[in-house]
Structure formats: C-alpha cells, structure tokens
C-alpha positions, -999 to 999 in steps of 0.1 A, spaced: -148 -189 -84 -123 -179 -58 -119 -141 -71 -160 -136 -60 -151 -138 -26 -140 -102 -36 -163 -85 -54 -184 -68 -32 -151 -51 -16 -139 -44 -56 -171 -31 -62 -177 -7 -34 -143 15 -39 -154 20 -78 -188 33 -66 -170 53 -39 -161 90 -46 -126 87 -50 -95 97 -64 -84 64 -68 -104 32 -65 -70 11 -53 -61 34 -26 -92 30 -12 -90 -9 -9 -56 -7 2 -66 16 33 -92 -1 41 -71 -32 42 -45 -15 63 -69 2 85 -85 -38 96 -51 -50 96 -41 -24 126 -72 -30 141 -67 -69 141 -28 -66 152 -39 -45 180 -68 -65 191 -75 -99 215 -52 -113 184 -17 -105 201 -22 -124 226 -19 -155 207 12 -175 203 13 -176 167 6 -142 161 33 -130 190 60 -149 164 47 -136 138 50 -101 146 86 -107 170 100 -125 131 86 -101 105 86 -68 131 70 -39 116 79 -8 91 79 29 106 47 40 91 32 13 106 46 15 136 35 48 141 -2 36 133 1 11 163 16 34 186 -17 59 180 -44 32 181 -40 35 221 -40 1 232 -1 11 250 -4 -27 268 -5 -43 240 21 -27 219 43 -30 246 34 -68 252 44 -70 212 80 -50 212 88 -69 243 85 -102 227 100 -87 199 132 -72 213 138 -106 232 140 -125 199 162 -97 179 185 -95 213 189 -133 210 195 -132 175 220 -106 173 240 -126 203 242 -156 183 248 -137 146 270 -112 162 298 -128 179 337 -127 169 338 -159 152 310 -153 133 325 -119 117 340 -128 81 373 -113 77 385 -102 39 398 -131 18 415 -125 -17 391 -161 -24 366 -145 -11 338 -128 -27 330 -91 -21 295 -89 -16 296 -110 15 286 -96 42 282 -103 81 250 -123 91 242 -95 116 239 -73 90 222 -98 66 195 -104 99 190 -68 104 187 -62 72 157 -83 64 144 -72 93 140 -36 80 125 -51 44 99 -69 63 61 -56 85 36 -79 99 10 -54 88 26 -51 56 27 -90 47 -13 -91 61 -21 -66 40 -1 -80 5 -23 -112 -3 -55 -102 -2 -44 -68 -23 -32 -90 -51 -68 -107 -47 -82 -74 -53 -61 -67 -83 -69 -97 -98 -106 -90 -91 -112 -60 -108 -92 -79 -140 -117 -108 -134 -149 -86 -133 -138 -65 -163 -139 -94 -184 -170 -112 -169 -195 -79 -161 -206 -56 -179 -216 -32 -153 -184 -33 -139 -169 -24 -170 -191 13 -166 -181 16 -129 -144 14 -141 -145 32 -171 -166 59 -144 -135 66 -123 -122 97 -113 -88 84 -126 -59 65 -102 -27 76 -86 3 72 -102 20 45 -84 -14 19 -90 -21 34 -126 14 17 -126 -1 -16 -112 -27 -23 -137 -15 -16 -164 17 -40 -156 -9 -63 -141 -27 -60 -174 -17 -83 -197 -16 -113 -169 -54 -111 -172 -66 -101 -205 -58 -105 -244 -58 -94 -275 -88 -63 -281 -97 -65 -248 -65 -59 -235 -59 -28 -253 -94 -16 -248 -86 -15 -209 -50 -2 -216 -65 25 -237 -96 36 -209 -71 30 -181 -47 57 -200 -73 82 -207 -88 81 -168 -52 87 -156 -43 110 -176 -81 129 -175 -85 130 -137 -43 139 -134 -50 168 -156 -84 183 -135 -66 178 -105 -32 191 -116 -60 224 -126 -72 221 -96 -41 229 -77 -28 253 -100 -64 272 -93 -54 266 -57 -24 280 -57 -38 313 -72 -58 320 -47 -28 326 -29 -26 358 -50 -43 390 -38 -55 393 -74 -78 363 -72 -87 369 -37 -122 377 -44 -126 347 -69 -147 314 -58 -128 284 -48 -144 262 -73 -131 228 -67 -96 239 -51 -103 239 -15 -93 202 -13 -67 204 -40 -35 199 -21 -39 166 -2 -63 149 -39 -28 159 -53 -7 141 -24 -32 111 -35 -24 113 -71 14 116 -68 21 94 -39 -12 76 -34 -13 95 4 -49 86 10 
C-alpha cells in the first residue's frame, strides 16, 4: 500500500525523544525542502517557475537567506521579481482599475490586489512541504489500525503540541470507526493533556528559580522548559 512508503519516517519521530512526534516530521520535511530549493535544483526551468509563481512566505525566506548559497537566492528573486514586475504592468494599468458601480458588487476588488494577494497566501517551500505531511498524517492513522507495535510507540508519546493535537484528532474520524476511533480519541486526549500538564510544571518550576528563595534548589527538569513550552503552544520546534 501507498501509505508504507512512509513508515519508516512515521516510525522514527515516535521513537524519537520528542515533545511532539508531528513537529518533528514536519521539520525534517522543511529542513530537505530548503536544502533541495537551494541546491543544483534552481537551476532548472521548471523549478525557476515554480518558485517565480508560488514565491515564498517570510519565515521561509529567512531560512533561504541563511543557508548561504547568496548566488542562488539571488538567481531565484531575480527570476522572481521579473515575473511579479510583468504582472503588476499588465494587472495594474488604468483601464484595468474597477471604478464603484451601484450594479456592482462590493467585494470586488482590483486584480493587482487579487495577484498580490495570492502571492502572499502562497510558498514554494510551503506547497513542497504540504503533500507529503498529509502522507504522514494519514500514516500514523494507517499503522494504528494495522500494527500493534505502533499502537505502543504512540500511546508512548511525550504528548503533541497544541496546534497538531488539533490535527489528529480532526483527522480522526477520516481514518478510523466506531471503538477504535474513540480508543485513539481517548489516548490522544490523555497524552496531550499529560505531557501539557509536566511541561506547563515544568515551566512554572522554571520560573521559580528565578526567585532567590529557590536559588539553591536543583533544576530538575526545568533547564529546557521555556523553548519545550514554545513547542507545545506554537509547535516552535
């Protein structure tokens, strides 16, 4: 079946020691998809449209700029600002500005602005990552039902952030039925909300140490408290 093609990368981020299983895949999916944007890749002509139609969102922007490869990047915006300059000459003329109308609707708005505003919904890295994450997802639905052992590696999580605790359980029910389905809803419920709870400790343990009172108290598990709470919050991995 198509979803094995993705077990072993499934698999690996539930044996990992992690705060949450998902943010794991996903960075490691963002971390090749920087690494293939910025390699011998650009130079190709499909790519090059590619990136100059779908252009990228700031974060990853930012991750491009600090790979290093400053030839290629530039190769890519340049391509890229030669398509949106051609655009906007064509979308933003006089004659294509639509006046108000009393038969007109509202909502209308210019086609520069409709342009640029897809432009600023849309990232090449973004749209590589997407698909095979949904692969993933369904994966981990896929192996719950079929393994066993999978079923223990899950069920052995250190929880999930908030915004993919979100994920599966709306994902949920696409996958599974009847006891099954609220077997995982009820295990995924009591990881989240386990692990959210050791962590939230963790942090509140963390912050004491900021008192002279507790100054001479061991750090238990609170060293690394602040950013494992960035991760469960905001899945900042």
């Amino acid at each position: 079946m198509k979803e094995k093609l993705y077990t072993i990368p499934v698999n690996e981020a539930f044996e990992a020691d992690t705060e949450c299983p998902l943010c794991t895949m996903r960075k490691k999916l963002e971390t090749d998809a920087i690494e293939f944007t910025m390699g011998p890749s650009y130079m190709e002509d499909d790519i090059r449209e590619a990136t100059s139609r779908l252009g990228f969102c700031e974060k990853h922007l930012e991750q491009l700029y600090k790979h290093q490869n400053r030839l290629g990047l530039a190769l890519i915006l340049k391509t890229q600002m030669d398509k949106l300059i051609t655009d906007i000459e064509k979308k933003s003329s006089p004659d294509k500005v639509v006046g108000s109308s009393l038969f007109r609707k509202k909502t209308e708005e210019p086609a520069v602005v409709s342009h640029i505003r897809e432009l600023e919904e849309s990232c090449f890295v973004c749209h590589k990552i997407e698909g095979t994450f949904e692969r993933y997802v369904a994966t981990i639905f896929y192996l719950y039902h079929t393994e066993e052992a999978f079923r223990i590696k899950f069920k052995s999580a250190k929880g999930f952030c908030t915004g993919h605790y979100k994920l599966l359980y709306e994902k949920a029910p696409e996958h599974l039925r009847g006891e099954e389905l609220t077997g995982f809803l009820r295990t995924l419920n009591e990881l989240y909300l386990e692990h959210m709870k050791r962590v939230r400790d963790d942090l509140e343990w963390f912050i004491n140490k900021f008192d002279y009172r507790y100054a001479d108290e061991p750090w238990k598990n609170a060293k690394d408290a602040l950013p494992r709470a960035m991760q469960k919050t905001n899945s900042i991995l």
